[in-house]
Each structure stands twice: as C-alpha cells, then as structure tokens.
Z-matrix of the N, CA and C atoms (Angstrom, degrees):
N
C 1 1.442
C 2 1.527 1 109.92
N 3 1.301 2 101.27 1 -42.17
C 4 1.451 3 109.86 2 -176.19
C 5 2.406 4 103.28 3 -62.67
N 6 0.962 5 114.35 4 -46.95
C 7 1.151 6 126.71 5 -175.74
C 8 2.107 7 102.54 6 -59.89
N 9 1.276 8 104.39 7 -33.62
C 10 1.419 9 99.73 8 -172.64
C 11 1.935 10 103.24 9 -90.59
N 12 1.155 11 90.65 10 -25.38
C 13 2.031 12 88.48 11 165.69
C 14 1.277 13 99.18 12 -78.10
N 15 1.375 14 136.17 13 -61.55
C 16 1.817 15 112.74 14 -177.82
C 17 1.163 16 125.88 15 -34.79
N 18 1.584 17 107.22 16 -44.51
C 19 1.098 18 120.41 17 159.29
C 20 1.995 19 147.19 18 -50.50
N 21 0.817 20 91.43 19 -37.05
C 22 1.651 21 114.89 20 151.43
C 23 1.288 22 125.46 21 -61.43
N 24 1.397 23 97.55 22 -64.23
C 25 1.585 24 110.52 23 166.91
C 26 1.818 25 114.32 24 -40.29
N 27 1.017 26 102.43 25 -48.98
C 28 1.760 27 116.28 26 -165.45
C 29 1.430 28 86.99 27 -64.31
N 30 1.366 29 113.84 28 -73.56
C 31 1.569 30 126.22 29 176.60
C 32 1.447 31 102.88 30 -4.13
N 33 1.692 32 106.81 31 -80.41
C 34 1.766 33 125.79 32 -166.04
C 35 1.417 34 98.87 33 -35.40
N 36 1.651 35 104.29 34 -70.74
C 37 1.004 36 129.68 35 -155.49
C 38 1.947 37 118.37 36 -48.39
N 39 1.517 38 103.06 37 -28.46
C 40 1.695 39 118.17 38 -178.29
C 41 1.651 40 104.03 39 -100.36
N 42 1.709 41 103.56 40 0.45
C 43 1.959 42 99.07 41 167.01
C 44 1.866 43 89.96 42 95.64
N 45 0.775 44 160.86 43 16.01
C 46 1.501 45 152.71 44 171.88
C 47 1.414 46 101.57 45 -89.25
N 48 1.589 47 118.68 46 116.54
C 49 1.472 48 124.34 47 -161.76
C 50 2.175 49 89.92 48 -78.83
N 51 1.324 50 99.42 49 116.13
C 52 1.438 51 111.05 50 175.46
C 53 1.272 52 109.12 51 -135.67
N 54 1.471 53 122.36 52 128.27
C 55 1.484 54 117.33 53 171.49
C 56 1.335 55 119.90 54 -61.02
N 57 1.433 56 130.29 55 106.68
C 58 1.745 57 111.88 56 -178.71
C 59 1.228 58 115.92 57 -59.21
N 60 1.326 59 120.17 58 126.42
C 61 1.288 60 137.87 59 -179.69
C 62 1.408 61 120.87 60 104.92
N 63 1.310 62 111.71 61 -0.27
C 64 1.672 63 107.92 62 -169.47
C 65 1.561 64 90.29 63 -78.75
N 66 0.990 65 131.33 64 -43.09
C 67 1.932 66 117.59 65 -173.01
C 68 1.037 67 95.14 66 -83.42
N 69 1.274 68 155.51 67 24.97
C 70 1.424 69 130.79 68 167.81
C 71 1.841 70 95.87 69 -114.32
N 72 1.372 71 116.60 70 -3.39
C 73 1.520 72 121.08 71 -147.69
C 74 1.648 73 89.52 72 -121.69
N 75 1.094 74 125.38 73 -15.07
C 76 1.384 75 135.60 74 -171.96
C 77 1.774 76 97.48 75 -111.93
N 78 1.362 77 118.94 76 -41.12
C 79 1.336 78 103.63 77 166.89
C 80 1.275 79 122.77 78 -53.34
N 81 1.463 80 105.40 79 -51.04
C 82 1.469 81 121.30 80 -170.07
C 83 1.924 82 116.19 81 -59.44
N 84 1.368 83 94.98 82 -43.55
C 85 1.623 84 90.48 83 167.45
C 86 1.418 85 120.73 84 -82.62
N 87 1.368 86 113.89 85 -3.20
C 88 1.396 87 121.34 86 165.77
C 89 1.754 88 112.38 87 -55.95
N 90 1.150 89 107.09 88 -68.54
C 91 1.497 90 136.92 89 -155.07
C 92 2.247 91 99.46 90 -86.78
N 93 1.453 92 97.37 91 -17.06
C 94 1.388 93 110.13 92 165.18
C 95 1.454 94 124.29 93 -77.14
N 96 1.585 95 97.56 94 -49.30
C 97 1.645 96 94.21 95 179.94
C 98 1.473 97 114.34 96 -105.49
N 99 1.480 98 116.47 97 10.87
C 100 1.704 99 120.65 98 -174.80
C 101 1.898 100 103.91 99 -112.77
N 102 1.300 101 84.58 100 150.35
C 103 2.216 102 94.16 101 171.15
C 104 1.301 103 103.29 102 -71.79
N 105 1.556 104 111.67 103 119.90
C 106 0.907 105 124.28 104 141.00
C 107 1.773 106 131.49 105 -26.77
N 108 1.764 107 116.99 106 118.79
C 109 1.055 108 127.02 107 -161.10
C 110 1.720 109 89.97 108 -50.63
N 111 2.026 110 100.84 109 163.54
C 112 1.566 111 102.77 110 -172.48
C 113 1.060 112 118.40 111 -79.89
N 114 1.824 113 123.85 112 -6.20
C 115 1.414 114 122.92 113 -176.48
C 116 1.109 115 104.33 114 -83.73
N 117 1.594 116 126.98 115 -7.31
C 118 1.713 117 122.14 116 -174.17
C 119 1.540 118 113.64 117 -98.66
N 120 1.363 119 130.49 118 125.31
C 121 1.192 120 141.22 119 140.96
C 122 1.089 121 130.53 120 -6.83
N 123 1.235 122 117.08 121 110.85
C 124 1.650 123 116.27 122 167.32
C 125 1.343 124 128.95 123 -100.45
N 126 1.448 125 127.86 124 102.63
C 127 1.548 126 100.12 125 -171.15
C 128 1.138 127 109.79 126 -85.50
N 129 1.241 128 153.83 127 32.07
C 130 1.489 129 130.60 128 174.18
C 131 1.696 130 96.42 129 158.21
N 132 1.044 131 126.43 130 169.40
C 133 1.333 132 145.53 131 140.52
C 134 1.459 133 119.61 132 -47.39
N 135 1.066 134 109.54 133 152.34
C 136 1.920 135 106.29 134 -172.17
C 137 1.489 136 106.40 135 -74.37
N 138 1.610 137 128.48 136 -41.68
C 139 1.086 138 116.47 137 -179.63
C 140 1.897 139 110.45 138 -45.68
N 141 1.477 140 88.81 139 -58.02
C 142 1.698 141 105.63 140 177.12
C 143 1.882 142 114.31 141 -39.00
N 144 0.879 143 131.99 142 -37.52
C 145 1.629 144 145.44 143 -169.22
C 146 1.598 145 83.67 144 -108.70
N 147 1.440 146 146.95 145 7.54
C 148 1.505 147 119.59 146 162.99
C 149 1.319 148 87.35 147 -105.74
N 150 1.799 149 142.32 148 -10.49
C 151 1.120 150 120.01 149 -179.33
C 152 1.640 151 111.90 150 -92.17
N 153 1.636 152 117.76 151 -20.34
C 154 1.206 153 107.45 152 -163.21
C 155 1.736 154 93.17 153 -92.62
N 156 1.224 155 129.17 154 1.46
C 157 1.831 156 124.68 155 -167.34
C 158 1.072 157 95.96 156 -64.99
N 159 1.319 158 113.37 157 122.05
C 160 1.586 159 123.74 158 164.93
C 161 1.500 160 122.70 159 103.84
N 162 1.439 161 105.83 160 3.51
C 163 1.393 162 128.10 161 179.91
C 164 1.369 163 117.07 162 -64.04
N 165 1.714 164 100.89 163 -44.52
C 166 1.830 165 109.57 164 -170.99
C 167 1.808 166 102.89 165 -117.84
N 168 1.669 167 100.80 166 55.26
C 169 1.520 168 103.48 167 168.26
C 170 1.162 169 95.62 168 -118.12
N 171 1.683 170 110.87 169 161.93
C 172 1.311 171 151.12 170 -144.56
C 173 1.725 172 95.96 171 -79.40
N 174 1.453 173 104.34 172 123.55
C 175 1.568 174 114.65 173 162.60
C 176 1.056 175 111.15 174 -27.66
N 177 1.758 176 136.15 175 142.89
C 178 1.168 177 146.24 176 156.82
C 179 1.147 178 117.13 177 -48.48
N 180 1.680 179 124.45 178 -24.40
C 181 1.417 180 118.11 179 169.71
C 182 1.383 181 107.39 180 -76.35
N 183 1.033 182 118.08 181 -22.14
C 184 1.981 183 116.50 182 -169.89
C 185 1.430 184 110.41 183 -85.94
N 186 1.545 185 118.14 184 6.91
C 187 1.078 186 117.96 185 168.94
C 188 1.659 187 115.90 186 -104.80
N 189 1.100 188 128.99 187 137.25
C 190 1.482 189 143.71 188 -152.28
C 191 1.663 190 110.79 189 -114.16
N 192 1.028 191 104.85 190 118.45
C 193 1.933 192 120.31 191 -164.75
C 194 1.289 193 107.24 192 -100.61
N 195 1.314 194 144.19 193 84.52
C 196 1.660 195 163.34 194 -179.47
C 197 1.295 196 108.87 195 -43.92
C-alpha cells in the first residue's frame, strides 16, 4: 500500500492528472473483500482479530509523557 502512495505521489508530482488516493483506496478494498493468497496466514476470523486488537500493546509504563 505504502509502494502504491509513493507511487501516486510521483504521479502528482511529474503533472499526470491522478486522484490522490484512488490506488491506495482500490487496493484496500481489493485485499478487503478478496482471500487472501494461499501462502499467507490467517490468524483468525475478523470478528476474532476485533477481539484480540490491542492485546499485545506496550505497558502503560513503557509509554513516555513529553
């Protein structure tokens, strides 16, 4: 995703009329509503990964107050 915004960016940037964000917004519902290729890992179901988000973040002490 990150490679298709550089990409965009470059686009703007050399004058090629591109909507910013349309390839990063078309990837994203790509890879949202399609199976994951078979060499990739699945951990869980989405409900399953909306319950564990935030499970394996950093102690409240390991966070640093400016």
């Amino acid at each position: 995703m990150a490679a298709i915004a550089g990409a965009e960016m470059a686009m703007l940037d050399c004058g090629i009329s591109v909507t910013p964000g349309s390839g990063v917004a078309a990837a994203s519902e790509y890879w949202r509503t399609h199976q994951p290729p078979s060499g990739l890992l699945m951990r869980g179901t989405p409900n399953e990964l909306k319950e564990s988000h935030g499970t394996n973040s950093l102690p409240r002490s390991a966070v640093v107050k400016g």
